[in-house]
N, C-alpha and C positions, 0 to 999 in steps of 0.2 A: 468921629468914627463910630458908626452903631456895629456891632459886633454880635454874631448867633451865639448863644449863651453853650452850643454844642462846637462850635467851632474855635479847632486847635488854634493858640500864637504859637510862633516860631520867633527863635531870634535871629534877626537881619545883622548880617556878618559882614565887614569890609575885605577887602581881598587879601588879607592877611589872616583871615579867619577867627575878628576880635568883633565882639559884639557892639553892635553903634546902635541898633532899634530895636522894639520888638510890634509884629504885627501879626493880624489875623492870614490864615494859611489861605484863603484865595485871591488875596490880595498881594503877597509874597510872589503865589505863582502868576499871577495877571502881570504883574509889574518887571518879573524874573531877575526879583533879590536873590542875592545871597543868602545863605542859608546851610543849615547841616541837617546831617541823614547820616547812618550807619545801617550796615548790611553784614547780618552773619552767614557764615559758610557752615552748616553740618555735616561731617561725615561720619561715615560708620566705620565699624573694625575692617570691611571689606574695604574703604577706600572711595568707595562710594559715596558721593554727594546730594542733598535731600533737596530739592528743588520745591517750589510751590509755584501752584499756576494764577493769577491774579484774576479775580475775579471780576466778571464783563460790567461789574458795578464803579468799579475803579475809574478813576478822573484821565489816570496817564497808564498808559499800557495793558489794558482791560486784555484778558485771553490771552496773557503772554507769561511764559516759565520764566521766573525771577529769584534770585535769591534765595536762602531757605528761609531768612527772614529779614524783611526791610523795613527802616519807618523811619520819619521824621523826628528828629532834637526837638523836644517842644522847648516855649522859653523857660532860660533858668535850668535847664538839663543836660548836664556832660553828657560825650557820646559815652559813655562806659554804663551812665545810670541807664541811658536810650537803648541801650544795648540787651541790656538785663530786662526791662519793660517790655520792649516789643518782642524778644525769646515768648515771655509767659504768655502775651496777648496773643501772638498771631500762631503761634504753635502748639501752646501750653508747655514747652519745657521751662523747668525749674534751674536756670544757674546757680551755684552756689556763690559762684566767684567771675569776676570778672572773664572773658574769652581772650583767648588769647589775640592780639592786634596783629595783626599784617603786614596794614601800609592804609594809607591815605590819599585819598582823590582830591587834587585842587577844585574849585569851582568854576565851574566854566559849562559852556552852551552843551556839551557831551553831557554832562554830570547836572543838566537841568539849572544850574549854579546851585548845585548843591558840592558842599564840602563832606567828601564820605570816606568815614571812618569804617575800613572792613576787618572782621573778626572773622575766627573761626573756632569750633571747638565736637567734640566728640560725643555722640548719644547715636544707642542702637534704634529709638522711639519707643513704643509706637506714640502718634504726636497728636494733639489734640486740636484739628485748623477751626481758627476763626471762619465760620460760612459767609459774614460778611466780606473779608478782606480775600477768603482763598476759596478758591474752585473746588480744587484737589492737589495731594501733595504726590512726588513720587522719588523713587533712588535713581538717580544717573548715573551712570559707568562713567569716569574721566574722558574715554574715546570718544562718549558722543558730544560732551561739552565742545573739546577739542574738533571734530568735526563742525560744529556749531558756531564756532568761533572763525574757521577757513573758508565757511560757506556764506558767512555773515545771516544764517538760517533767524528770518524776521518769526517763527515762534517763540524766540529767544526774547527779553530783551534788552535794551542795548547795554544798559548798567549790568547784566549778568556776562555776559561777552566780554565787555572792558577788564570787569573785574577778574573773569577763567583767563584772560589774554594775559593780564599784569600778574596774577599766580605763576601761570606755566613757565612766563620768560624768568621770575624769582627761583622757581623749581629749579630750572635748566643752569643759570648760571651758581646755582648752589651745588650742584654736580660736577 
């Protein structure tokens, strides 16, 4: 296996979400291993959540509002370390501490076979985007996510929808 000296390994996960390989990332997605990814959620003091739009350079979902920030488990990386890594790469926020966890996505054909670990945590910004990874960032009103999720609005995409869909029903039966 010759391997690009820039290109990420990922470790290849069984369905149980135990590591059995680790391989080069376009070979993970060609083949559509398993795999882990985590996704934080930012919000501000208003409520508002900090979306990023993926830039048209992007492999999967180029020009689509995702996440405030996303990224793949490389190998050897709890989602918690992946977590705190891609904050600082794709937005330049500093975690001091772990985000707070959520909930968790099985792997499966919705979730790319990615197993995702989503977080969330609080900062007003201003935020500093990768121009490789992000277009532009911006604040969403909970409404419009929520609209975005009822319309299944393909600006969206589908891991960010999944993700506001499994919040809101956690919100509602926590009320």
């Amino acid at each position: 296996m010759t391997v690009s000296p820039s290109e990420e390994i990922f470790d290849v996960v069984d369905e149980f979400d135990n590591v059995v390989d680790q391989r080069p990332r376009s070979e993970v997605h060609r083949l559509g291993l398993r795999h882990r990814s985590t996704h934080l959620l930012v919000f501000n003091e208003s409520g508002q959540v900090f979306l990023q739009l993926r830039s048209m350079s992007k492999d999967e979902n180029p020009g689509q509002w995702d996440s405030s920030v996303s990224g793949h488990v490389d190998a050897g990386e709890s989602y918690d370390q992946c977590v705190v890594r891609e904050a600082h790469e794709e937005i330049g926020l500093i975690v001091e501490s772990t985000p707070d966890r959520l909930f968790k996505f099985d792997a499966a054909a919705e979730t790319g076979m990615e197993f995702c670990w989503i977080y969330q945590t609080r900062s007003e910004g201003p935020f500093d985007l990768d121009p490789v990874e992000i277009s532009e960032g911006r604040w969403f009103e909970p409404a419009v996510l929520d609209a975005a999720v009822a319309n299944a609005d393909t600006s969206f995409t589908p891991s960010i929808l999944a993700i506001w869909a499994k919040l809101r029903a956690e919100q509602s039966n926590n009320n």
